[in-house]
Structures are given as structure tokens and as C-alpha cells.
ZALO-293588 format. One record per atom (N, C-alpha, C): residue number from 1; residue in one letter; x, y, z. Coordinates in nm, 4 decimals. Each point is the difference from the previous one (the first is absolute). Last residue first. Layout:
<senus>
i aa east north up
NUM a X Y Z
...
</senus>
This chain:
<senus>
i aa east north up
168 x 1.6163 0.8404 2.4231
168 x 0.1112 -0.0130 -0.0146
168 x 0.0644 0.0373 -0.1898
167 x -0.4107 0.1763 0.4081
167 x -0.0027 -0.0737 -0.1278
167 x 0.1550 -0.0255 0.0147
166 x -0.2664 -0.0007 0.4361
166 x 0.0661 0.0562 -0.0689
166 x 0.0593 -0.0197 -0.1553
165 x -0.4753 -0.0909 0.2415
165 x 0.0937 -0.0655 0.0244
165 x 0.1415 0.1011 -0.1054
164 x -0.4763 0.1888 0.1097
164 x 0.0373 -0.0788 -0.0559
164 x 0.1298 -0.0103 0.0353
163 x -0.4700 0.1215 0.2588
163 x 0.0956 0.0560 -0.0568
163 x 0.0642 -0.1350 -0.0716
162 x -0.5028 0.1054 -0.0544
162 x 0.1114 -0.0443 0.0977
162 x 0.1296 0.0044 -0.0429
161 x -0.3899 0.1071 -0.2750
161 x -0.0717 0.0257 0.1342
161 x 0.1494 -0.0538 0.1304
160 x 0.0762 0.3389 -0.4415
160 x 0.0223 -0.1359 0.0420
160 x -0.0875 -0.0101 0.1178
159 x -0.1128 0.2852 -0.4129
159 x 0.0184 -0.0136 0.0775
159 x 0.0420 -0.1021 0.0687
158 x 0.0266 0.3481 -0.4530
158 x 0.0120 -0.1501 0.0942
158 x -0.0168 0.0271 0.0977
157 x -0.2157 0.2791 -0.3771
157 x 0.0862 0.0119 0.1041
157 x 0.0281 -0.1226 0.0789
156 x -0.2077 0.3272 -0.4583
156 x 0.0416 -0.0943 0.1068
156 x 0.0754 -0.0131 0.0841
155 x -0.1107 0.2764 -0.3840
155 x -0.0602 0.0729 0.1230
155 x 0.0716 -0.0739 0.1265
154 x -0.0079 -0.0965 -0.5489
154 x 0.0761 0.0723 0.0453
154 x 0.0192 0.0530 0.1559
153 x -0.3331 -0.4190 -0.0733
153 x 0.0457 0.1247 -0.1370
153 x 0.1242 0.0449 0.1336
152 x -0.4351 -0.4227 -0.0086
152 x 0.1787 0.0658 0.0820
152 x 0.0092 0.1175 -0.1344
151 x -0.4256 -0.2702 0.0573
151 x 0.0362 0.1277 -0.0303
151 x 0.1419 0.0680 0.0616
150 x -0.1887 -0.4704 -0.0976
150 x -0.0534 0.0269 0.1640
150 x 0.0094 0.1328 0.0023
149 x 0.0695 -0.2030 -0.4294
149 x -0.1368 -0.0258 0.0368
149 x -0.0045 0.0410 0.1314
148 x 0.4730 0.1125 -0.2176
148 x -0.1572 0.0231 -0.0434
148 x -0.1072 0.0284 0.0146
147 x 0.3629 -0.3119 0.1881
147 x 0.0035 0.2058 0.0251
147 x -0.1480 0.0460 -0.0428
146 x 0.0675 -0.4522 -0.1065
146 x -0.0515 0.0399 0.1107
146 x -0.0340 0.1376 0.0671
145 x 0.2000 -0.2126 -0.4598
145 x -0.1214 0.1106 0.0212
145 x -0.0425 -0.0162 0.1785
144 x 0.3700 -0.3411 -0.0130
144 x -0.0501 0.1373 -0.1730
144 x -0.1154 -0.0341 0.0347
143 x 0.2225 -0.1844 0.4232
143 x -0.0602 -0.0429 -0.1010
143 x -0.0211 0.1250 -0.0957
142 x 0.3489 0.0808 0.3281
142 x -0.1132 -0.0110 0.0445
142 x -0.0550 -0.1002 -0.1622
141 x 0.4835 0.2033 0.3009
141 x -0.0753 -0.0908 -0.1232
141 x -0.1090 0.0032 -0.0111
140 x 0.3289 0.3876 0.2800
140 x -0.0763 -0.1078 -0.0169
140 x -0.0822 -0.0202 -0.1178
139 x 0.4429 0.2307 0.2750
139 x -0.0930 -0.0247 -0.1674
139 x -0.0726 -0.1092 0.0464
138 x 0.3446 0.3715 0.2933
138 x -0.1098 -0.1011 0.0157
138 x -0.0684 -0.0184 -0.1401
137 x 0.3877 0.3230 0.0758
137 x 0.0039 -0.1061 0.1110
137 x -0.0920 -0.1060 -0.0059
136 x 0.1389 0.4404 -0.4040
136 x -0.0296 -0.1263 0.0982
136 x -0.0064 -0.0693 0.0878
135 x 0.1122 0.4684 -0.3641
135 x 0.0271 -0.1002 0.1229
135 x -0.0668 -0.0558 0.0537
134 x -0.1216 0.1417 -0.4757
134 x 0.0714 0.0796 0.1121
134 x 0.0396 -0.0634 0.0932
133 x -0.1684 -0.2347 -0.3896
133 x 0.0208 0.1994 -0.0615
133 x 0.0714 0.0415 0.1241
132 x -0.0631 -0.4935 -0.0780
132 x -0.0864 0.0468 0.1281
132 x 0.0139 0.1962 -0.0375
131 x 0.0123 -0.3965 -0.3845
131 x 0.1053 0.0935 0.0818
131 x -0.1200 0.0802 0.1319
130 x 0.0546 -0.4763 -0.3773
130 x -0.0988 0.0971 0.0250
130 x 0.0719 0.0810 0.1733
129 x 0.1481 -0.2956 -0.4724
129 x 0.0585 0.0648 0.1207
129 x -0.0899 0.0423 0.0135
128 x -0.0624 -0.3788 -0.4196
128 x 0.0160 0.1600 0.0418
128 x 0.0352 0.0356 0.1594
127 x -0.0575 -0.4790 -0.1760
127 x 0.1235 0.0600 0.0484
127 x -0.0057 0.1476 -0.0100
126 x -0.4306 -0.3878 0.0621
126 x 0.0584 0.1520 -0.1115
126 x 0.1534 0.0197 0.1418
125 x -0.3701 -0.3577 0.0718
125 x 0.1375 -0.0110 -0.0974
125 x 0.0645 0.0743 -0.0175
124 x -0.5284 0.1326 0.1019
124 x 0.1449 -0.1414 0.0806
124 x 0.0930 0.0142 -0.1261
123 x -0.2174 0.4912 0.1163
123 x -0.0111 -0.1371 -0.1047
123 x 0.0894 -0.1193 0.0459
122 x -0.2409 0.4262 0.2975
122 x 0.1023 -0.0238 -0.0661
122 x 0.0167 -0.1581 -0.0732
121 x -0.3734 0.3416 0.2148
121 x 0.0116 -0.1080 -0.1203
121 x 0.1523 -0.0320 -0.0269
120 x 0.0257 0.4568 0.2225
120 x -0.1619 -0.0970 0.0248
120 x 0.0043 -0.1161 -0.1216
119 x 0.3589 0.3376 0.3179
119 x -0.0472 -0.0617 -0.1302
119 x -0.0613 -0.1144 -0.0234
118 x 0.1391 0.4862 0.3673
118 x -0.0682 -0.1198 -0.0253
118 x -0.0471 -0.0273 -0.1836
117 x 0.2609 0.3319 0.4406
117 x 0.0162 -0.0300 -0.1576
117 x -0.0954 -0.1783 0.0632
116 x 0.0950 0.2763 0.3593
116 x 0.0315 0.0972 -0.1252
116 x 0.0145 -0.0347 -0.1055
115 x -0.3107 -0.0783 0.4839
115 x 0.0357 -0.0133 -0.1448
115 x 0.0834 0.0837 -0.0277
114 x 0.0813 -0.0668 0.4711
114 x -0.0489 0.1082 -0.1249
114 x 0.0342 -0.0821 -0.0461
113 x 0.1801 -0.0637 0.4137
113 x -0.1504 -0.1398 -0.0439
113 x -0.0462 0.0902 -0.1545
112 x 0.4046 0.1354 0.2829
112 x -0.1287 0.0200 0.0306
112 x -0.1034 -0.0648 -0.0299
111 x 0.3888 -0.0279 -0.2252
111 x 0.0368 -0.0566 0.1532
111 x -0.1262 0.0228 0.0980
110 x -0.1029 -0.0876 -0.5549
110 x 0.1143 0.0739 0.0969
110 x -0.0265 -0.0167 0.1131
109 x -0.1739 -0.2899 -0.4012
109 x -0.0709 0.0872 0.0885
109 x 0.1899 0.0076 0.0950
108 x -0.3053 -0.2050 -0.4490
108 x 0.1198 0.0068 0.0580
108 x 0.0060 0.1243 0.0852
107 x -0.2808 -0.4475 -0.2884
107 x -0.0210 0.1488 0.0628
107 x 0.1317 0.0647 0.1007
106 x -0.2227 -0.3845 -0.4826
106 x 0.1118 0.0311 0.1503
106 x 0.0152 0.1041 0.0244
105 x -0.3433 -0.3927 -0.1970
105 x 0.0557 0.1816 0.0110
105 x 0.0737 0.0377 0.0501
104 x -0.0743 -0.4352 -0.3154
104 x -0.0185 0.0114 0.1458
104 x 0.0218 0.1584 -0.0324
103 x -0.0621 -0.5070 -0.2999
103 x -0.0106 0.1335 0.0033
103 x -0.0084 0.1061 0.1501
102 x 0.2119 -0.5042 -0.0936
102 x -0.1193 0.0920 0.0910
102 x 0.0264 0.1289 -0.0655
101 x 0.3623 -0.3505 -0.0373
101 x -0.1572 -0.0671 -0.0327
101 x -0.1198 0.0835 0.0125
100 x 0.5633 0.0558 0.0403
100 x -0.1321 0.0634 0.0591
100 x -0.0805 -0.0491 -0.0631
99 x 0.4913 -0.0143 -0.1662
99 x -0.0494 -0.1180 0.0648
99 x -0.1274 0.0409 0.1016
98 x 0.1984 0.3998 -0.1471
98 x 0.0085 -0.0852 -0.0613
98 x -0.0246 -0.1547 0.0870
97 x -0.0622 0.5253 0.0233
97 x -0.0928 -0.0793 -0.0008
97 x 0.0343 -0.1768 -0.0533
96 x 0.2347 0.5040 0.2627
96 x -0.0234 -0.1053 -0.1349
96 x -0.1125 -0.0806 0.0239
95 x 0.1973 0.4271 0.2663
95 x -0.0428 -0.0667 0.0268
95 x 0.0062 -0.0734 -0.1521
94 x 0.2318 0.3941 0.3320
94 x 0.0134 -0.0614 -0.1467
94 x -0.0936 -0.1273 0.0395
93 x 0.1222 0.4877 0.3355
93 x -0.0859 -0.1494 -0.0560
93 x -0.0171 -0.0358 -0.0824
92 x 0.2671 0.3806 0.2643
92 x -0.0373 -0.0516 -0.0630
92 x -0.0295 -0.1417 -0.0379
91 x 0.0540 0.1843 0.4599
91 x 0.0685 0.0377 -0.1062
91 x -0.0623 -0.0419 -0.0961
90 x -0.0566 -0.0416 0.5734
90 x -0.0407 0.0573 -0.1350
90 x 0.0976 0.0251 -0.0805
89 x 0.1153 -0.3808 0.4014
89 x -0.0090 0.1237 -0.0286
89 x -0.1053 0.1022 -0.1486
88 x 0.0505 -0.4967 0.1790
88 x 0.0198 0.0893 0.1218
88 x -0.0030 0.1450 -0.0146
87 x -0.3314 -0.2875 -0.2370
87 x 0.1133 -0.0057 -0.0531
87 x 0.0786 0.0872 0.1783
86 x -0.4525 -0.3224 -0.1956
86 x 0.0376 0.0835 0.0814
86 x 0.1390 -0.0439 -0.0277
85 x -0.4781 -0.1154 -0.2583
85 x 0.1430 -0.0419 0.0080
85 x 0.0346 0.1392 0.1075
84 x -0.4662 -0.2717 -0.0846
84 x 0.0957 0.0756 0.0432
84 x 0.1075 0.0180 0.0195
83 x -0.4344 -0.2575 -0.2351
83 x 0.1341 -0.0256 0.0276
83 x 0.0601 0.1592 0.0245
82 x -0.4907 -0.2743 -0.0527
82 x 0.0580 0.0671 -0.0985
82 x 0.1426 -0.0128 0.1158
81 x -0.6209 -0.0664 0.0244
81 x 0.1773 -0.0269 0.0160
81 x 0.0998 0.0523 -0.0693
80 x -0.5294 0.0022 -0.0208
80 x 0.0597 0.1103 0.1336
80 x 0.1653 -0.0568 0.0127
79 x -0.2140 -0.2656 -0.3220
79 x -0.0467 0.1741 -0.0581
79 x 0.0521 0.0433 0.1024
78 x 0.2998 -0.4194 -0.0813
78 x -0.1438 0.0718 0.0731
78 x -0.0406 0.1428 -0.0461
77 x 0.2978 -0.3305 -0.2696
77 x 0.0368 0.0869 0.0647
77 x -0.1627 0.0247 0.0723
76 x 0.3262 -0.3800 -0.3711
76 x -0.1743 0.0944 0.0878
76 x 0.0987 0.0492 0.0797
75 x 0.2671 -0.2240 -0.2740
75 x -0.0851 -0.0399 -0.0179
75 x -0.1014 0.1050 0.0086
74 x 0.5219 0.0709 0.0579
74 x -0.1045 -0.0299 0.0803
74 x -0.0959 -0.0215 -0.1229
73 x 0.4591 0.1104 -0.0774
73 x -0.0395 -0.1365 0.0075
73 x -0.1282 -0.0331 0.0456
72 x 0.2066 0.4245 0.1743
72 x 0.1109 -0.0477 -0.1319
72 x -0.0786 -0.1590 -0.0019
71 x 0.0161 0.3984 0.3536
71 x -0.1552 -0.0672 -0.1028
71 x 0.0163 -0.1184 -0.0638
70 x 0.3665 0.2164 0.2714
70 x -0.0867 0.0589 -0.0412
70 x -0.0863 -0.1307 -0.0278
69 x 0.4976 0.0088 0.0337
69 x -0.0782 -0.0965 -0.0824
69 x -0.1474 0.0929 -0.0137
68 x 0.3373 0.2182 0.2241
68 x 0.0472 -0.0727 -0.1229
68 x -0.1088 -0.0213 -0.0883
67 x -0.0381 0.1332 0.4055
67 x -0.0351 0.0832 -0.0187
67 x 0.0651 -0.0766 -0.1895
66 x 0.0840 -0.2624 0.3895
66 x -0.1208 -0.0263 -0.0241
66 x -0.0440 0.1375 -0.1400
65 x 0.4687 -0.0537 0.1003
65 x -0.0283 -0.1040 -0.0380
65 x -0.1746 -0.0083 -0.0351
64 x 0.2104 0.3267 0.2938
64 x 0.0115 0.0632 -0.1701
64 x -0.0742 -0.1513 -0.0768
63 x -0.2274 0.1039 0.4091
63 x 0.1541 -0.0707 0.0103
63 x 0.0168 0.0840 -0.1821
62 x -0.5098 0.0232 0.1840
62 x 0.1038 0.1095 0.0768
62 x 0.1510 0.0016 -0.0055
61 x -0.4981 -0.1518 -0.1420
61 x 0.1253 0.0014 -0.0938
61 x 0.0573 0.0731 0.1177
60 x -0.4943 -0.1333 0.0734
60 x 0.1053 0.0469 0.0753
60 x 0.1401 -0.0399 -0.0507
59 x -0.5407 -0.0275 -0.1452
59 x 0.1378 -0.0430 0.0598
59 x 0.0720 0.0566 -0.0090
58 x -0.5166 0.1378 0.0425
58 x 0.1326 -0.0199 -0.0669
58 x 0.0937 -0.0450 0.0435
57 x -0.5178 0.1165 0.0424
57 x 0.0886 -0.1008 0.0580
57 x 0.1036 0.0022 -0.1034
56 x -0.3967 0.3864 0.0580
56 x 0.0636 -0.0376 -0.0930
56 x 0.1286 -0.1215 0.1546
55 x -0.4266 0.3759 -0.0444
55 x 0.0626 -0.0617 0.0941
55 x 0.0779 -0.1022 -0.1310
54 x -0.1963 0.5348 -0.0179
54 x -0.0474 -0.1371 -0.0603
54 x 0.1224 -0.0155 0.0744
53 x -0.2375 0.4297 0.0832
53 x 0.1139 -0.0332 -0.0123
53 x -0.0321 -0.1876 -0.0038
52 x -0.2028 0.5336 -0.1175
52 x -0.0495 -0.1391 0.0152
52 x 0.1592 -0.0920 0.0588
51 x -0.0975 0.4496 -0.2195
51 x 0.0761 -0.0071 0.1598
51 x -0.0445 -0.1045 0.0035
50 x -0.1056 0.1251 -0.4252
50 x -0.0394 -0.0021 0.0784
50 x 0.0374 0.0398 0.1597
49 x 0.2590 -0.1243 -0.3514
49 x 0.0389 0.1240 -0.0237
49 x -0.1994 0.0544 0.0721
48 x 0.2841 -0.4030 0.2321
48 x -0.0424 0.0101 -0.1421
48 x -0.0259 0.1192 -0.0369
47 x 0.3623 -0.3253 0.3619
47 x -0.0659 0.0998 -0.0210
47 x -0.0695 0.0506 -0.1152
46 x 0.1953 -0.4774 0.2356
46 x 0.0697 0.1190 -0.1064
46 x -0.1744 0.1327 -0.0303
45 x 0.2355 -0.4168 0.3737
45 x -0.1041 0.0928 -0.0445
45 x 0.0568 0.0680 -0.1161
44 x 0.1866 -0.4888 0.2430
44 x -0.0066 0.1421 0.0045
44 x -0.1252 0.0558 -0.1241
43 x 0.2727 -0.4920 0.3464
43 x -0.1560 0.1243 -0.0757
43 x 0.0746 0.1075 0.0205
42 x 0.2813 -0.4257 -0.1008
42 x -0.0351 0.0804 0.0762
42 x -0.1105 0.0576 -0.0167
41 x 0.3367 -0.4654 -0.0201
41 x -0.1436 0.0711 -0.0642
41 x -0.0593 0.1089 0.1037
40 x 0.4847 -0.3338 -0.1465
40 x -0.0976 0.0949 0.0914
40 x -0.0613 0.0386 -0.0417
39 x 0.1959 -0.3919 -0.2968
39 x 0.0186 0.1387 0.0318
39 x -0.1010 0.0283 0.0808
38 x 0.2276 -0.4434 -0.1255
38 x -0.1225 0.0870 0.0074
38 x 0.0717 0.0722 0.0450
37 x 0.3406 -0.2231 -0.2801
37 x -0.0569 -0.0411 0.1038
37 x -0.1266 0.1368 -0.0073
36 x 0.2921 -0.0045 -0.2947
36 x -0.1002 -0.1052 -0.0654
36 x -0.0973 0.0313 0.1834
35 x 0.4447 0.1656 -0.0312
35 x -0.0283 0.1124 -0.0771
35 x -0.2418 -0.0980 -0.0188
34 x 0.3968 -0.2376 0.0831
34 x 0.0030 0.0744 0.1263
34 x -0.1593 0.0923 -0.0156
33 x 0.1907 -0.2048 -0.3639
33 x -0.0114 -0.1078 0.0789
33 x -0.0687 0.0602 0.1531
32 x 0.2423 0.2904 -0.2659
32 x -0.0941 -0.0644 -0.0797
32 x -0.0571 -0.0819 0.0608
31 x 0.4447 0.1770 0.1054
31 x -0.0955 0.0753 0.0523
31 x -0.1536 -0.0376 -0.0673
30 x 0.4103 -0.2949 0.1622
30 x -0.0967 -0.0385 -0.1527
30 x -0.1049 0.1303 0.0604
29 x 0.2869 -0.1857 0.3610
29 x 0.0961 0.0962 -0.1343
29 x -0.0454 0.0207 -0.0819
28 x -0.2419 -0.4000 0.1715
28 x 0.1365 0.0486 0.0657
28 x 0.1036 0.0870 -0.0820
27 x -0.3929 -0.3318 -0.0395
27 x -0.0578 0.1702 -0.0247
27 x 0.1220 0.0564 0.0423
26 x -0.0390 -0.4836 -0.0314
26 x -0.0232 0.0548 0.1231
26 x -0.0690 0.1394 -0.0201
25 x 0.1669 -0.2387 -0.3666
25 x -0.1116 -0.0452 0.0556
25 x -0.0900 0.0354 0.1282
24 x 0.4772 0.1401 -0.1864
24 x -0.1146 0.0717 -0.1111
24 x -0.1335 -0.0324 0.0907
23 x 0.3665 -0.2232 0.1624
23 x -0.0290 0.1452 0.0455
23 x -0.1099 0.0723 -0.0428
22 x 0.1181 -0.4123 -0.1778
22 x -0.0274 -0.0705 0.1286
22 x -0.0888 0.1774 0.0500
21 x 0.2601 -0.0309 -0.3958
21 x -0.1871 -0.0066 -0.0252
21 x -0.0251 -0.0330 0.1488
20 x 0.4612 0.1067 -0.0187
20 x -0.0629 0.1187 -0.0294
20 x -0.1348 -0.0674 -0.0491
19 x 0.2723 -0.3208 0.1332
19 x -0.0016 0.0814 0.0714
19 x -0.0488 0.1174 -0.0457
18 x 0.0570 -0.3040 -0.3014
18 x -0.0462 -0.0678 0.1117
18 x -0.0553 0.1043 0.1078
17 x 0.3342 0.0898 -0.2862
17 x -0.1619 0.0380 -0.1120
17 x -0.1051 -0.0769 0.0939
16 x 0.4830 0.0130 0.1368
16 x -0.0489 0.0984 -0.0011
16 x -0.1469 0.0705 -0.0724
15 x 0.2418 -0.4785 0.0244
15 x -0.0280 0.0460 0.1254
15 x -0.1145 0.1894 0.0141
14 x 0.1407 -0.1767 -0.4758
14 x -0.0809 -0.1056 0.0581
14 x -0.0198 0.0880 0.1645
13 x 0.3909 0.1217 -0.1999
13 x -0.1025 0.0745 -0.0171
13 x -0.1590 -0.0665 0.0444
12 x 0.3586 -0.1758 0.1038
12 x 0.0149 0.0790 0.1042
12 x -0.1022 0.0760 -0.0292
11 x 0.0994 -0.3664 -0.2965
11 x -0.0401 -0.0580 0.1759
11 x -0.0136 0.1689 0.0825
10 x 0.2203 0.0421 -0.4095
10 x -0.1728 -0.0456 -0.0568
10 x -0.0290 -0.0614 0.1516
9 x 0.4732 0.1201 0.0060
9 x -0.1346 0.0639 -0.0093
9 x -0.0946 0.0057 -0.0291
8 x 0.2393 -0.3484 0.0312
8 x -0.0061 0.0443 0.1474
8 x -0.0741 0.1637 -0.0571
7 x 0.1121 -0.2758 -0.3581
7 x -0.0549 -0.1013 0.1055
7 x -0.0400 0.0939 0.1128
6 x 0.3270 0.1783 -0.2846
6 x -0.0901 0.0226 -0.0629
6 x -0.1288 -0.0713 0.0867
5 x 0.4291 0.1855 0.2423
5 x -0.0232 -0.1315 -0.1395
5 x -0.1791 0.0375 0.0033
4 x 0.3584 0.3973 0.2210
4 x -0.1239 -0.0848 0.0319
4 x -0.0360 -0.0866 -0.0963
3 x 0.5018 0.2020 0.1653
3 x -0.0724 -0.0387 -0.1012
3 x -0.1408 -0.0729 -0.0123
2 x 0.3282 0.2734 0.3682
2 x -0.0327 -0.1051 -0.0431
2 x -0.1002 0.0019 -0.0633
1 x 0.4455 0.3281 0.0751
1 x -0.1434 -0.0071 0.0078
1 x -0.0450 -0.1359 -0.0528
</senus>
């Protein structure tokens, strides 16, 4: 076996630290990077303990990569905006708040569009777990106290106005 001198691997490592910021730069393999680009913007309705049903523009988390990041860093948020994460299948829903700037509500809704669990005000930063209690397919973000002020409660109900792209 031939012996790599000390010269030639500092040249190879050099080559290889070259080559991985070149990649890094591109977004290439970097689910983060990827993860940055815009997100689809869909309408949907969420239903009030009225029957009222409020219109809401959310993006569209649908990659594990986008459902990752979430919120994570935002500034503002539109009163009618907020973020839809879509999963392919229902199961339980673990959510955090960490790196989140935004007090927000997050509403979590089964394959049918049923509220079955909603937590109102959740705190930026906080590493507490906030648990969808039952199975999941659809959570959406909304600004804290929105629930609240438009009267979402226990009753609700998503609605999508169009269909959605298959989650991955």
C-alpha cells in the first residue's frame, strides 16, 4: 500500500473543502437551502363555532425538509396567513417552538379536516412538545389569539379550496 506524504494530503483535503462550499453554495444535498426556497400558497377555510367559515393564505410545507423548518425565523406573519403542513399519512403530531419568533396557534386536524386538538399562544423559543393528542394529517400555524378572535373552538373544520399536491 502507498504511503500518502504529508504535502499531498493537505492538497487533497484543500481539494475536498473546495468542493463541498462550491456544493454547499449551490443548495445541492443541503435539505436547508432547499428548504429556504418559496413556498406554494394555498386558500383554505377554517370553520367557526358560528358556521362562519374564515379564508386564510397558507403555505404549503408539504417535503419533510419544508415541514422541518415551519415558521422557524419569521419576523411577521399576515393576520389571514400562516402555514400548512401536509403529511402523506395521519399519525401523531409533535410540534416545538424553537427558533419561532411568533407566538402562533397551531391547529391540528385529521384526514377529514376535524379539529382534534388545538394550542393557542404557543411561546417562541419554548422546547416544551406540543402533541396533536390524536392522529393527524393537517396542522395549521396561524398568528396567537387568532383562533380566539375569529371564534375557532373545538367544532372546526378545514377546508381546502383546491386540491393539494401529494405530500412527500
Amino acid at each position: 500500500m502507498k504511503r500518502v506524504r504529508p504535502q499531498n494530503l493537505q492538497a487533497i483535503c484543500t481539494l475536498f473543502i473546495a468542493m463541498g462550499l462550491f456544493f454547499f453554495s449551490l443548495g445541492g444535498g443541503v435539505p436547508e437551502a432547499r428548504a429556504s426556497q418559496k413556498l406554494a400558497i394555498i386558500d383554505a377555510g377554517i370553520t367557526t363555532n358560528t358556521g362562519a367559515t374564515r379564508l386564510f393564505k397558507l403555505e404549503l410545507a408539504e417535503t419533510p425538509a419544508q415541514r422541518t423548518k415551519g415558521l422557524m425565523g419569521r419576523k411577521t406573519l399576515a393576520d389571514n396567513g400562516g402555514m400548512l403542513f401536509v403529511w402523506p399519512q395521519s399519525a401523531l403530531r409533535l410540534f416545538w417552538m424553537k427558533n419561532t419568533l411568533l407566538s402562533l396557534d397551531i391547529l391540528f386536524f385529521n384526514v377529514s379536516g376535524e379539529l382534534v386538538y388545538m394550542h393557542q399562544a404557543a411561546k417562541p423559543f419554548s422546547l416544551e412538545t406540543i402533541s396533536s393528542i390524536e392522529p393527524a394529517k393537517y396542522v395549521v400555524e396561524i398568528k396567537a389569539g387568532t383562533a380566539k378572535l375569529l371564534g375557532i373552538d373545538s367544532d372546526a373544520k378545514l377546508i381546502l379550496k383546491q386540491p393539494l399536491p401529494p405530500a412527500r
